[in-house]
C-alpha positions as CSV (number, residue, x, y, z in Angstrom):
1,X,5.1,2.1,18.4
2,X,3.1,2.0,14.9
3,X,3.3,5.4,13.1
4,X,1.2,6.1,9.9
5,X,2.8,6.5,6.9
6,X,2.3,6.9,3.4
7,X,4.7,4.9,1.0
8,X,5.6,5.4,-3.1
9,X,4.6,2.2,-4.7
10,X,4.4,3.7,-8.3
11,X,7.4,1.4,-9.8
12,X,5.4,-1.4,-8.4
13,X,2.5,-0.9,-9.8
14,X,1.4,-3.6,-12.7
15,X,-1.9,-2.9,-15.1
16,X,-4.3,-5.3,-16.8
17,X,-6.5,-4.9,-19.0
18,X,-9.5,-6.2,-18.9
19,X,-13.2,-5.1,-20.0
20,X,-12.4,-1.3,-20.8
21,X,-10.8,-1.1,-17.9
22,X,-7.0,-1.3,-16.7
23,X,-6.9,-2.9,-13.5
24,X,-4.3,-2.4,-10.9
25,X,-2.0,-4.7,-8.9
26,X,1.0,-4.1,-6.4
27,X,2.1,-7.6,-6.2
28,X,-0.3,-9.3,-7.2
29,X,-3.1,-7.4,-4.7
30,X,-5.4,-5.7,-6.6
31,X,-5.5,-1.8,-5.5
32,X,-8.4,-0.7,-7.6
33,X,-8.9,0.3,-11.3
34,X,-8.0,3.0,-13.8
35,X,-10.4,4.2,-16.7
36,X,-10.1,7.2,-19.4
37,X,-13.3,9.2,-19.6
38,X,-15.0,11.1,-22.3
39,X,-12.3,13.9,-22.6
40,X,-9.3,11.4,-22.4
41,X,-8.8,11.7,-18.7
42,X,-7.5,8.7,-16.5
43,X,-9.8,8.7,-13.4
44,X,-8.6,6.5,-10.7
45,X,-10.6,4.2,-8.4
46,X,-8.6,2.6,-5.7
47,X,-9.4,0.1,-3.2
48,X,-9.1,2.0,1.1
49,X,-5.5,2.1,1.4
50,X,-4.1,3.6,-1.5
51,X,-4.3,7.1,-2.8
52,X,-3.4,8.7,-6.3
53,X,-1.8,11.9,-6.1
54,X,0.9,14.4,-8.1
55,X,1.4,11.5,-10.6
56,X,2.3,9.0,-7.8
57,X,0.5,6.2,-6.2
58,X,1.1,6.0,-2.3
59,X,-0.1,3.2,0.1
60,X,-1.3,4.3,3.2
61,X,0.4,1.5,6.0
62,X,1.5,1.7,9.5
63,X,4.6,0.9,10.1
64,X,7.2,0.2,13.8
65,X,9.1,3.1,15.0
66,X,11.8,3.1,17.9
67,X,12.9,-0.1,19.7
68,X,11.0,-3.0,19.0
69,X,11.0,-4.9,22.2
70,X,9.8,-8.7,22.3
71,X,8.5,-10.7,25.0
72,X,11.0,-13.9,25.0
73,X,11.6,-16.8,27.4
74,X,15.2,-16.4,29.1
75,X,16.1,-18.7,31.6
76,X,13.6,-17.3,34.2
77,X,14.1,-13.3,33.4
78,X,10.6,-12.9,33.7
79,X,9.8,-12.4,30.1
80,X,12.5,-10.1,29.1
81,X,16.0,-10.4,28.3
């Protein structure tokens, strides 16, 4: 069963600058950008999937709960072992 989840990813963010403009990788994928505004304020721009919030950035995934069952070829069982 997939379940939605939202993961810290914040000590795997990595920044570079480029153009004004810091942008913003979790290994290697880019996730969006970060700018200051007028009044010094970072203002975030990330890509569908990842969210800013409380000083944190989260990626929004689905992940496998409970028994993950796999269809495999066993001597005739049908499918299942």
């Amino acid at each position: 069963m997939l379940e939605k989840r939202h993961i810290d990813v914040t000590d795997r963010i990595v920044g570079k600058y480029v153009n004004d403009e810091l942008n913003l990788y979790v290994e290697n994928e880019p996730i969006g950008k970060m700018t200051v505004n007028e009044q010094g304020k970072s203002e975030y721009q990330l890509n569908n999937g990842y969210q800013y919030r409380d000083n944190k950035f989260y990626q929004h995934t689905d992940v496998t709960t409970g028994k993950d069952m796999k269809y495999t070829d066993c001597d005739n069982e049908e499918g299942w072992c």
